[in-house]
Each structure stands twice: as structure tokens, then as C-alpha cells.
SELO-750015 format. One record per residue (C-alpha): x, y, z; residue number from 1; chain. Coordinates in pm, whole numbers. Last residue first. Layout:
        u        v        w   seq   mol
        X        Y        Z   NUM     A
...
# end
This chain:
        u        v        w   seq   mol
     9252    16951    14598   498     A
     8903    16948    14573   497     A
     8750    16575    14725   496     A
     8695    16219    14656   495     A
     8489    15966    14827   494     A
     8121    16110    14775   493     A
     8057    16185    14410   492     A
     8361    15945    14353   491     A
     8079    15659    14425   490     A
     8041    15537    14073   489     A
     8221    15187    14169   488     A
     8543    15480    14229   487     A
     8436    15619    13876   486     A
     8402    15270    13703   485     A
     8257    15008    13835   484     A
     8462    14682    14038   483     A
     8722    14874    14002   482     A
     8728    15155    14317   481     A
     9004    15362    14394   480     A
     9235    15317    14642   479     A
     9463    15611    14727   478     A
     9229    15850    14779   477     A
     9173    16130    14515   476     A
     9232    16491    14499   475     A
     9040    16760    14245   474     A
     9200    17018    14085   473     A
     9516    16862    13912   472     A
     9260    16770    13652   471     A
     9068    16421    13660   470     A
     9073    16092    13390   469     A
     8879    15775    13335   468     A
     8969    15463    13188   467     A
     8793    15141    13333   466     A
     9006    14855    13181   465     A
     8817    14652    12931   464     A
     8785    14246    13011   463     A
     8776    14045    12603   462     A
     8639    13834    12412   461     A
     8321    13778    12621   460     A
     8060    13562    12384   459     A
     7764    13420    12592   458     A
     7563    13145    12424   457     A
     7672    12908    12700   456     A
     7895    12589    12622   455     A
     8223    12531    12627   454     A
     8282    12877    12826   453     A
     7983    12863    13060   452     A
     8008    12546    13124   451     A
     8432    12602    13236   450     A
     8318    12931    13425   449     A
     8074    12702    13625   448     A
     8300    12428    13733   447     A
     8559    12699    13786   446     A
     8302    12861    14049   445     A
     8212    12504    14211   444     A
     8552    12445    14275   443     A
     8608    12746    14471   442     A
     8308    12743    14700   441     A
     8461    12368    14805   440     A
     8804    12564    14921   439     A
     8573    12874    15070   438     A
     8322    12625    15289   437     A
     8017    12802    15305   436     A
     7823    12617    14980   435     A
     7481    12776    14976   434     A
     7572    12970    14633   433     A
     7764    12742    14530   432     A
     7580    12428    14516   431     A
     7250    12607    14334   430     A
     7486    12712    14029   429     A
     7589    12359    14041   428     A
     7260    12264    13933   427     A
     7141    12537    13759   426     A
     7427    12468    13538   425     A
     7350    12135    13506   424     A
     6998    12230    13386   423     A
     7112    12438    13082   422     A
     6915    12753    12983   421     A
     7047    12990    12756   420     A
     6857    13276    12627   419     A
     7114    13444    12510   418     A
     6984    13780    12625   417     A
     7036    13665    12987   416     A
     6989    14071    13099   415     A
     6651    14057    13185   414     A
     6735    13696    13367   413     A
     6449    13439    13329   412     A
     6677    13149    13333   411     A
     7045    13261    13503   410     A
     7285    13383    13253   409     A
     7389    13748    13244   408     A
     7266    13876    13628   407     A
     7274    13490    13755   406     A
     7629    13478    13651   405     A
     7752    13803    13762   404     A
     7624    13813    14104   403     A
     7703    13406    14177   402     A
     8089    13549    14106   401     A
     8106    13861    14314   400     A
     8160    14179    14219   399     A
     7933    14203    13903   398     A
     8000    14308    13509   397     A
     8051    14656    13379   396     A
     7883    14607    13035   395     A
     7981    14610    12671   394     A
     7682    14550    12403   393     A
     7648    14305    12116   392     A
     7294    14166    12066   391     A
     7249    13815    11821   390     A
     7024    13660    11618   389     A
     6838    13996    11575   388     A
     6469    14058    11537   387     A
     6490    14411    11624   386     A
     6707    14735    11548   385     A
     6971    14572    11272   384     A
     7352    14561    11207   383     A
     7406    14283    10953   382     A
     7712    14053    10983   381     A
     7826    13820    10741   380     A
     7945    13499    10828   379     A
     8252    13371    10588   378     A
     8484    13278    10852   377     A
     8708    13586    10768   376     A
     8381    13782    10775   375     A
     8307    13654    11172   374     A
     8633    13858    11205   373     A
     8599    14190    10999   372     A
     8265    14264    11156   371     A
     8375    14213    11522   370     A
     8634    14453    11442   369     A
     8437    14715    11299   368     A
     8135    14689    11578   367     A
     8343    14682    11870   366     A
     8353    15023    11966   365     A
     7968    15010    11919   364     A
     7937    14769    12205   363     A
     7778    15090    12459   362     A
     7589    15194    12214   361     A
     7396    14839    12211   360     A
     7407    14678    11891   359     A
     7175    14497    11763   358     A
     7315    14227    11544   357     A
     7195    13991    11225   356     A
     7474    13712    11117   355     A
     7496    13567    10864   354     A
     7631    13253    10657   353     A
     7417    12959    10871   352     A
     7387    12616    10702   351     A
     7407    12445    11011   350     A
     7740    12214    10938   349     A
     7852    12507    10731   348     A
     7839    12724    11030   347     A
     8079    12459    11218   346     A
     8296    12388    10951   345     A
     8391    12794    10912   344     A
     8441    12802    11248   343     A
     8669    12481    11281   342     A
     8917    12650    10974   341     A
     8898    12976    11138   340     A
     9041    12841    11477   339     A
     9101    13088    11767   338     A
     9108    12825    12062   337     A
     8756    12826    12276   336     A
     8809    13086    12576   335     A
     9130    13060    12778   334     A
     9060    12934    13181   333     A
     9411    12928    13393   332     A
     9274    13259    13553   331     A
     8949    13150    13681   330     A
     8802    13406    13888   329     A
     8716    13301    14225   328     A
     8790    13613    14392   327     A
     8653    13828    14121   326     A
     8817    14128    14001   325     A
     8995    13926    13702   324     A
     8590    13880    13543   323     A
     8367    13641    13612   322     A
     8093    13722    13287   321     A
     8245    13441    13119   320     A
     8340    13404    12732   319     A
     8759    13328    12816   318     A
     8816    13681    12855   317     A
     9186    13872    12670   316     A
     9323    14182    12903   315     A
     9242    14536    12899   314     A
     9415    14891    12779   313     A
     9616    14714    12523   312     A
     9525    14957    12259   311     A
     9117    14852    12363   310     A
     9032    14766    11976   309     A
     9332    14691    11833   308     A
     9556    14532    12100   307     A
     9250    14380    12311   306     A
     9016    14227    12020   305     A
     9330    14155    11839   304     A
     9425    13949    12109   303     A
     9100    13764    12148   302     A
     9076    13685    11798   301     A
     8736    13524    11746   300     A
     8610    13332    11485   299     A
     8642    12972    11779   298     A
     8355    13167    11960   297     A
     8128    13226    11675   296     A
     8139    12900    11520   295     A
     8077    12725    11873   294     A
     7771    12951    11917   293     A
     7666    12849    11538   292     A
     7749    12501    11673   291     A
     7520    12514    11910   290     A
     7255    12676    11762   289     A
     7222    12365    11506   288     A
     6889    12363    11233   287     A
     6812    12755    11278   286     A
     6544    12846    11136   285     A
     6399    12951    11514   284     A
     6692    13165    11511   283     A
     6961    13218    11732   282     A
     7011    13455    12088   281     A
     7425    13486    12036   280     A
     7498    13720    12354   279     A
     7810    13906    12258   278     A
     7998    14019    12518   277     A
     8242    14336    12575   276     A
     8378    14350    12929   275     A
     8412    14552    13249   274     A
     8483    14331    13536   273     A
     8824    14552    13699   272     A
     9136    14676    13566   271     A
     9193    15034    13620   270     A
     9356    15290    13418   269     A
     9304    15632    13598   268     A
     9486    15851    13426   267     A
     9574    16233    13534   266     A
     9622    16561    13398   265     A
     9804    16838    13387   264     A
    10100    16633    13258   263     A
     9946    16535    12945   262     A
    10087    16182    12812   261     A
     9815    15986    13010   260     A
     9569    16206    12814   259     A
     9674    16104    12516   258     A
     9657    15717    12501   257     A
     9345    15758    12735   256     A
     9145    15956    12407   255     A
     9305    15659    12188   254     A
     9152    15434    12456   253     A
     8791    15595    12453   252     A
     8724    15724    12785   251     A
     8452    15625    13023   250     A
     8480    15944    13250   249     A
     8586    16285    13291   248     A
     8645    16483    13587   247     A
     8736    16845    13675   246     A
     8522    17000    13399   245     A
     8517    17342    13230   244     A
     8910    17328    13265   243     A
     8951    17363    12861   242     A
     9172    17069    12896   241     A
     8924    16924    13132   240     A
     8627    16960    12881   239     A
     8794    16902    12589   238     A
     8869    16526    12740   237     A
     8442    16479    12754   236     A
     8356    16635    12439   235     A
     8657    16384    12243   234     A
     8487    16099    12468   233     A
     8142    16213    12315   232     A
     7779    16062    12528   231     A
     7818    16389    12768   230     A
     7558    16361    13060   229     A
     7673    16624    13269   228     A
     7700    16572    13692   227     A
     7723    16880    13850   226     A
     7785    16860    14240   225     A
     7788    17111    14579   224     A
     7928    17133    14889   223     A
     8176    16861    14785   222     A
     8306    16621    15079   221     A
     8077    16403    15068   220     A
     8221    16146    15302   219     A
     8371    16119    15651   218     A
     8237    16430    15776   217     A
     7896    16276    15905   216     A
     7773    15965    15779   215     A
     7485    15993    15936   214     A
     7412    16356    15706   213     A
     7357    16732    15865   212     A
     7421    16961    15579   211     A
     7318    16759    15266   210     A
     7553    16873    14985   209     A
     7383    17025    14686   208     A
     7273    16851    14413   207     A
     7313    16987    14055   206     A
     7227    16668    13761   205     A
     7246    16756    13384   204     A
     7147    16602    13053   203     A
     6988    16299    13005   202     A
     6708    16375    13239   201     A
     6748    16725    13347   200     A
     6795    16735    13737   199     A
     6809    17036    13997   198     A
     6807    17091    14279   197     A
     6872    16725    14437   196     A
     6998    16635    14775   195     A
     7354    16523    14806   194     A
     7500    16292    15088   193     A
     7191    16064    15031   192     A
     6899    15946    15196   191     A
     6667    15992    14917   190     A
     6414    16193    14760   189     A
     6511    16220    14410   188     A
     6181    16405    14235   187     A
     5959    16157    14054   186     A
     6109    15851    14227   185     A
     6111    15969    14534   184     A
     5706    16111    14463   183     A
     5613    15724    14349   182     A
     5778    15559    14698   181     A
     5602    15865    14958   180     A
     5463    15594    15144   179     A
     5804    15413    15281   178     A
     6082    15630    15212   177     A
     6338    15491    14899   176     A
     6598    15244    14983   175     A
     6779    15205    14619   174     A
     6830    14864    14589   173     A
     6906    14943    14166   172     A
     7266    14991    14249   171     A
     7380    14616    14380   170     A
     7415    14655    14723   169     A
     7200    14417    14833   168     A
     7381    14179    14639   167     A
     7652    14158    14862   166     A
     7468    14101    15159   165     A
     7336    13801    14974   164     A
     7661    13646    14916   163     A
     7626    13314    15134   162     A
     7292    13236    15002   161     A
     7140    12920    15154   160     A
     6823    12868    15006   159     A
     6434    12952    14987   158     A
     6527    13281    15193   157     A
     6436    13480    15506   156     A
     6502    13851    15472   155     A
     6532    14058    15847   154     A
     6502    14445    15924   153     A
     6624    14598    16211   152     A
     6533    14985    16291   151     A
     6189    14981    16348   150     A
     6211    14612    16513   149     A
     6185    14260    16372   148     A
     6027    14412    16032   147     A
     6013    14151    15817   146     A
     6117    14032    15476   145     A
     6005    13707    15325   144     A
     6049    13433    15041   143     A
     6357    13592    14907   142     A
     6536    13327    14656   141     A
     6401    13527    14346   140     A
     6598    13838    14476   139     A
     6899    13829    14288   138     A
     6694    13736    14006   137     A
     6470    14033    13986   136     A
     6774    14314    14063   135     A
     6713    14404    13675   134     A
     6373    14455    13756   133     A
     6024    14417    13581   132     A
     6164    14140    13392   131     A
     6036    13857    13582   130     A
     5766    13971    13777   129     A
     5738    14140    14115   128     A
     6021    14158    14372   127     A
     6226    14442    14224   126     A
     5935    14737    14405   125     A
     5915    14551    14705   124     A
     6283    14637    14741   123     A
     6177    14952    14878   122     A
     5848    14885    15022   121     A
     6040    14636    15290   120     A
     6352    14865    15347   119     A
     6175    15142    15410   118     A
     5937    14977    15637   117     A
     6281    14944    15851   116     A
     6288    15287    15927   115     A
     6485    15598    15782   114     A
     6331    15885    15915   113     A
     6065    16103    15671   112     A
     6215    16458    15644   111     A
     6172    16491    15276   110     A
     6550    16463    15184   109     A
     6508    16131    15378   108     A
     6689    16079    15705   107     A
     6950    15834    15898   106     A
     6998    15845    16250   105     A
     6899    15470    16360   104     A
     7141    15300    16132   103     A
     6996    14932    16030   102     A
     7069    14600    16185   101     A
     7010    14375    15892   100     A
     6895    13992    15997    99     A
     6967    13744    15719    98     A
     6787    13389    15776    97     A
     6879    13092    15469    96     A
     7257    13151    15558    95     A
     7229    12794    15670    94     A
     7410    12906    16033    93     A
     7197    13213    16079    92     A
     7323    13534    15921    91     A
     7429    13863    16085    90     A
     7449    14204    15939    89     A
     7581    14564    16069    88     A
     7560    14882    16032    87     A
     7256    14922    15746    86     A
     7189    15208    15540    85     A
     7568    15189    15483    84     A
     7775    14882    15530    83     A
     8062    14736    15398    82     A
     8178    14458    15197    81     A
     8537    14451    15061    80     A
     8664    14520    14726    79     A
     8920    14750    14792    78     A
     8712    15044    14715    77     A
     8450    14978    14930    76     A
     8154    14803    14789    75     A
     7784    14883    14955    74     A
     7553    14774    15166    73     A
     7209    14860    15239    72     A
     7175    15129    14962    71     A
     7189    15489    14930    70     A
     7029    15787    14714    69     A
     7118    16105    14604    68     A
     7500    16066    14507    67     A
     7654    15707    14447    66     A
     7323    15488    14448    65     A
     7134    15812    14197    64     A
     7364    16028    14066    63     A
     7663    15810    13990    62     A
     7458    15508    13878    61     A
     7279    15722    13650    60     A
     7510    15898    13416    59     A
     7696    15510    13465    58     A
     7408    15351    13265    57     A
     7177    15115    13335    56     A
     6932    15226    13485    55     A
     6572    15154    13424    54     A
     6473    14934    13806    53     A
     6626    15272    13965    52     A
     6306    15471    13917    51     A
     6518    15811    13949    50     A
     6394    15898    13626    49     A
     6642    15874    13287    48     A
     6391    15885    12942    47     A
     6554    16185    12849    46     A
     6881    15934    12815    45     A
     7252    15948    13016    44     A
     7500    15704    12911    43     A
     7778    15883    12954    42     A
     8006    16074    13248    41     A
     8125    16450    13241    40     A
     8197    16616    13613    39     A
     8187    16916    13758    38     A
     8248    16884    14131    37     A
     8184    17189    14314    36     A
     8387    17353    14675    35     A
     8372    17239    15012    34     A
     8549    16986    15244    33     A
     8867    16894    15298    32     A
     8992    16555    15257    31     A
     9342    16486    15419    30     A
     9609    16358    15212    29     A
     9870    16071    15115    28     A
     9525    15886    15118    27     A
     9475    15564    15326    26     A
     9143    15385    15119    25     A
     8775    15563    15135    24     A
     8429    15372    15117    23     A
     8329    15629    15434    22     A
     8063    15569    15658    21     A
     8289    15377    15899    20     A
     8122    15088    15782    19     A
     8015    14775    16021    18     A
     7986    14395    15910    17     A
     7888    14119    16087    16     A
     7866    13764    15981    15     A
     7734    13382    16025    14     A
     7837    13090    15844    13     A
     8184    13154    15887    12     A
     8365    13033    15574    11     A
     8188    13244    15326    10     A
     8163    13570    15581     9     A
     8539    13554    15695     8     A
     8659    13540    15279     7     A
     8442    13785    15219     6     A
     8625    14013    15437     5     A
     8423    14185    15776     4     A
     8469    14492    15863     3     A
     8534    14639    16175     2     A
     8457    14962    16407     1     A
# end
């Protein structure tokens, strides 16, 4: 078996991938099977289903894409594409055609095989209007899907897309069985390692391992898991020291700060696209959003942002989603200089002095902080619910570059809370993504960081390291994951009991 790098798929024109099952690096040891995971992540609501288009929290990623449920594709731990669902893609040489080979053993929980009319109903579901799905724009480009046999599956797009097997993966392209769509998503029927037995939304997920699986002993190695939603970082480090929990995620820095000194437990401090952003939306009062944006960007203190608020457990943005995991990432590119003086020009210039937030819980970290700085400029800033000029939230960003962009930029995008629209960006936007040559690929990428920086509405101060933690109970391989946090929210299936 192979896999293929994404630097071989953007200069080839035409790819093939195949997974051994397993999104595993070389561990020091063997995995062995059996035993429970108890593990603590965040996030979780009573409004959680497994309808994948309303996640958007790790609670859920875990349980649904990294426990119950598979996709096409997925990330392996080193960043490289691999398959799952399906064994192997090819492209034709415009990378308009993408023909998905797709494993011929695979079940549902139900009983139902895994066919290609799976695969059609399934992301059916993300195809509709704009803002049903969160996986909306990565699919705007797919004119047609056909079944070419029961067990190959083909997508023909508008344009060239040289990433789409990438985006398949992304954790909302759940494959759910074909005529029985509406009961998955009521009960978790999936394909997955671990079938569900029990689930609490917002509160507590026990699946048991499935015992005959495709990907046979190279993954799953738990016989059973018990996922607990627990929103307190404090809760979550308790829990291991109190061994009620083998693995705890999302931890608060100071929380990391101590663990890391604790010798019966261990750090994971990973740097990947996780970042705080502020999307600043505007007002229709407004006589000059730009230079509001501008204001806001020059207020910042990117260093205090990641000595203060992440204790040096991150590393300073430049105000693009394209974060230091990305291959094209532009490293050279510093966000607008830190210059009081020009920010407090700018707002006078549009006769703005404050500043109304909503604040997802995820940003709250950054509330105090963020405060403090747009008050040295003289902008005060009023935490609301609704009718806000601007939305502050952290978020785990996108593996590859066109991923991130269109998810938190791209017109029409659920998650482009800015708003912004720009016409050269589209442009160039457009160029990459069919653009096969990896040098020329390049260019376009810093092209679009540099827009992005000088001129969207986006705000990222700052990339925060994933920082999660396990006892001396459970064992880990020796690559983990980045791109999400808890192994790309897979450690369900890639890790093991010690």
C-alpha cells in the first residue's frame, strides 16, 4: 500500500491514494487492544445530534468523524492525505473529474453495506442552500456525483480543484446509509470503529468497539469509549489527577503550565491552525469600515496577545486563517505594525469610539485583553448577544490553504462573519485552486495571505497551540495529529491503554 503527498497530487494532475486503515505514526510500542477510554473534551450542547451540518465543537468531532462515523478521506497525523471510506482516488488531467474507488467491505451499524448511493445522499445533505452547511462552500464547485459502479463513486466539477480530496474529509462529510439518512442522524448509525449505546447530548457519549470492522486491527483499539462533555479546564485536569479520566483536552495555558510540571502526567503542546480571530462585521452608520478594520488591526499587540494570554503556548498571526501547519503558509508575512497613534487616527477619521462584540465561548479567553487594547486607542468595547459590529471566537482553522480561506472568507461562507467580499480575491482565489504546478500554487497563496492581511475584515492576532494532556495509562503513537486537536479528534481510534 502507498500514499500519496500533496506535494505528488498538486504537481501531478492525476492521483491515487490508499490508507492502511490506520492514521498512526512509528510508535516505540505495539498497540494492544481492549480496555475503556474515559475522556473529558468541550464544547458539547443539549442541542448536539449526530446531524453533522451543527458541529462545531471538538465534543462532537471526536464522537461523530473520529468515533461513530467515517469520511472519504481523512488526515493522518503527519499531515498527509489518506483514505478511508474510499481506497483510492484518481483525477483527470483538469482536476475538474474525481473518480473515488470506495472499500467494498465496509458496513453500517444497521447492517446496510456501504455503497456508492451512500456517498451521493450523504453529501446531498451540504449541497442545498447557502448556510444550510458549513461544508456549503467546499462543495459549491460540484455540479454532479455519480454512481460509475456500486462501489466507485465519481464528482464532476465547475473548476479545476486540486485539493478536493482533501476537503472531503473535512468532519461534517459524514457518509451516512442511503435511505435510512434521518434515523443515522437520530441514533449514530455509521460506519465507524465504535457503535453507539449510549449518547446524552452535551453530556456523555459510551460506544462500544465494533467487532468485525474494514479496518481490521489496525485501529480502534479500545473495546469500549466514554467521551464527557466537560466545558471547565480546572474539571477537566481534576479528572486525571483524581484518575477518573485518562485524557483531557483543550486546556487552559495556566492549567498546561502545571500539568507539564506533574510527572504522572503528560503534555501534549502542539502547534498547528488553531487561532483567535476577530471578524469586524461594521455598521450600516458607519461612514469608513475600512479604516475601522485598519484601526482595529494596527490596536493590536500581537505579543502580548501570545505572552499574556496563551503564556507563550502559540506564536504571533499576521490576520489570516493559513496557519504554520499549512504548506504554503506565509512565514515572512507580520500583520499590520502595532501603532496606537495610526489607530486612534483611523477611528477618528470615521467617527467610530466603540465597539459592540459577541463573543463566542470559545474567544472568551480573549475577552480581557482584547478589551484593554482597543481601550488604549480610545474604542470601547461592549459585550452584547445580537446586533454586534464585531464577533470574537477562536477556531481550529483548515489543513490546506484554499480550505481555510473559503471556510472564513469566501462570499456566502457561514463562517465569513466579516462579510467581506473583494473581487480580486475571488480572482486569484479561482487561480489557485486549479493551478497544478506547486511553484505557481505558491505564489498565488502569499498573494492571498497578503489581501487578506491589508485588507479583509478578519482579525487573527495570534495561532494557539493545541494543549491537551493523558495519564501514564493510556499510550500514544509517536506522531500526533495538529491540524485539530486530540490527534485531528481521531485519538478515539489511534491511541491505545498502555
Amino acid at each position: 500500500m502507498s500514499l500519496i503527498s500533496r506535494r505528488s497530487l498538486l504537481t501531478s494532475g492525476a492521483a491515487a491514494g490508499v490508507l492502511a486503515a490506520s492514521g498512526m505514526g512509528l510508535s516505540a510500542a505495539t498497540p494492544k487492544r481492549g480496555g475503556t477510554l474515559r475522556a473529558a473534551l468541550s464544547g458539547g450542547s443539549v442541542l448536539d445530534s449526530w446531524d453533522t451540518r451543527t458541529h462545531d465543537s471538538l465534543f462532537m468531532m471526536a464522537a461523530a468523524h473520529g468515533a461513530v462515523f467515517d469520511c472519504l478521506t481523512e488526515i493522518g497525523p503527519d499531515g498527509a492525505l489518506r483514505g478511508e471510506l474510499a481506497k483510492s482516488w484518481e483525477a483527470s488531467v483538469d482536476a475538474k473529474v474525481w473518480t473515488f474507488d470506495l472499500q467494498s467491505d465496509a458496513t453500517f451499524h444497521n447492517g446496510k453495506p456501504f455503497v456508492a448511493q451512500d456517498v451521493i445522499e450523504s453529501f446531498a445533505l451540504h449541497m442545498q442552500a447557502v448556510g444550510v452547511s458549513p461544508a456549503e462552500p467546499l462543495l459549491r464547485d460540484v455540479i454532479h456525483i455519480r454512481e460509475v459502479t456500486p462501489h466507485q463513486v465519481q464528482f464532476v466539477l465547475a473548476a479545476p480543484n486540486a485539493d478536493f480530496p482533501y476537503l472531503v474529509s473535512d468532519y461534517h462529510l459524514v457518509i451516512y446509509p442511503s435511505g435510512y439518512v434521518e434515523l443515522a442522524q437520530q441514533n449514530g448509525v455509521g460506519t465507524g470503529l465504535y457503535r453507539v449505546e449510549n449518547f446524552e447530548p452535551g453530556v456523555h457519549l459510551r460506544a462500544t468497539r465494533v467487532a468485525s470492522h474494514y479496518k481490521g486491527d489496525k485501529a480502534g483499539f479500545f473495546d469500549e469509549i466514554d467521551l464527557w462533555n466537560e466545558p471547565n479546564s480546572a474539571a477537566r485536569v481534576n479528572g486525571l489527577l483524581e484518575g477518573a479520566l485518562d485524557v483531557s483536552a483543550q486546556l487552559s495555558p495556566a492549567h498546561a503550565l502545571q500539568v507539564d510540571e506533574m510527572r504522572s502526567l503528560s503534555l501534549q503542546s502542539l502547534s498547528g491552525n488553531q487561532h483567535y480571530c476577530f471578524a469586524v462585521i461594521g455598521d450600516v452608520s458607519w461612514t469608513d469600515l475600512d479604516a475601522v478594520r485598519a484601526a482595529v488591526k494596527h490596536a493590536i499587540d500581537r505579543s502580548e496577545f501570545v505572552d499574556e494570554t496563551l503564556l507563550g503556548f502559540g506564536r504571533i498571526g499576521a490576520d489570516t486563517p493559513v496557519g504554520p501547519a499549512n504548506p504554503y503558509f506565509a512565514e515572512n508575512l507580520s500583520g499590520l505594525e502595532f501603532d496606537p497613534t495610526k489607530a486612534r487616527s483611523l477611528l477618528s477619521k470615521a467617527g467610530v469610539d466603540h465597539l459592540r462584540v459577541q463573543v463566542s465561548s470559545e474567544g472568551a479567553g480573549a475577552v480581557s485583553l482584547f478589551k484593554r487594547q482597543m481601550a488604549r486607542v480610545g474604542l470601547r468595547v461592549e459585550i452584547v448577544t445580537a446586533d454586534a459590529h464585531a464577533h470574537l471566537q477562536s477556531t481550529a482553522g483548515r489543513a490546506t490553504e484554499d480550505w481555510a480561506i473559503s471556510t472564513f472568507l469566501a462570499p456566502g461562507a457561514m463562517w465569513n462573519r466579516c462579510g467581506w467580499q473583494d473581487p480580486q480575491f475571488g480572482r486569484t482565489l479561482a487561480a489557485a485552486r486549479s493551478e497544478m504546478d506547486t511553484a505557481k500554487r505558491k505564489t498565488h497563496y502569499i498573494d492571498l495571505q497578503e489581501r487578506v492581511r491589508s485588507h479583509s475584515g478578519l482579525v487573527v492576532p495570534a495561532f494557539m497551540n493545541h494543549l491537551q494532556a493523558h495519564s501514564g495509562s493510556i499510550a500514544v503513537p509517536a506522531k500526533i495529529g495538529a491540524h485539530y486537536a486530540m490527534d485531528n479528534a481521531r485519538f478515539a481510534e489511534r491511541w491505545w491503554r498502555a
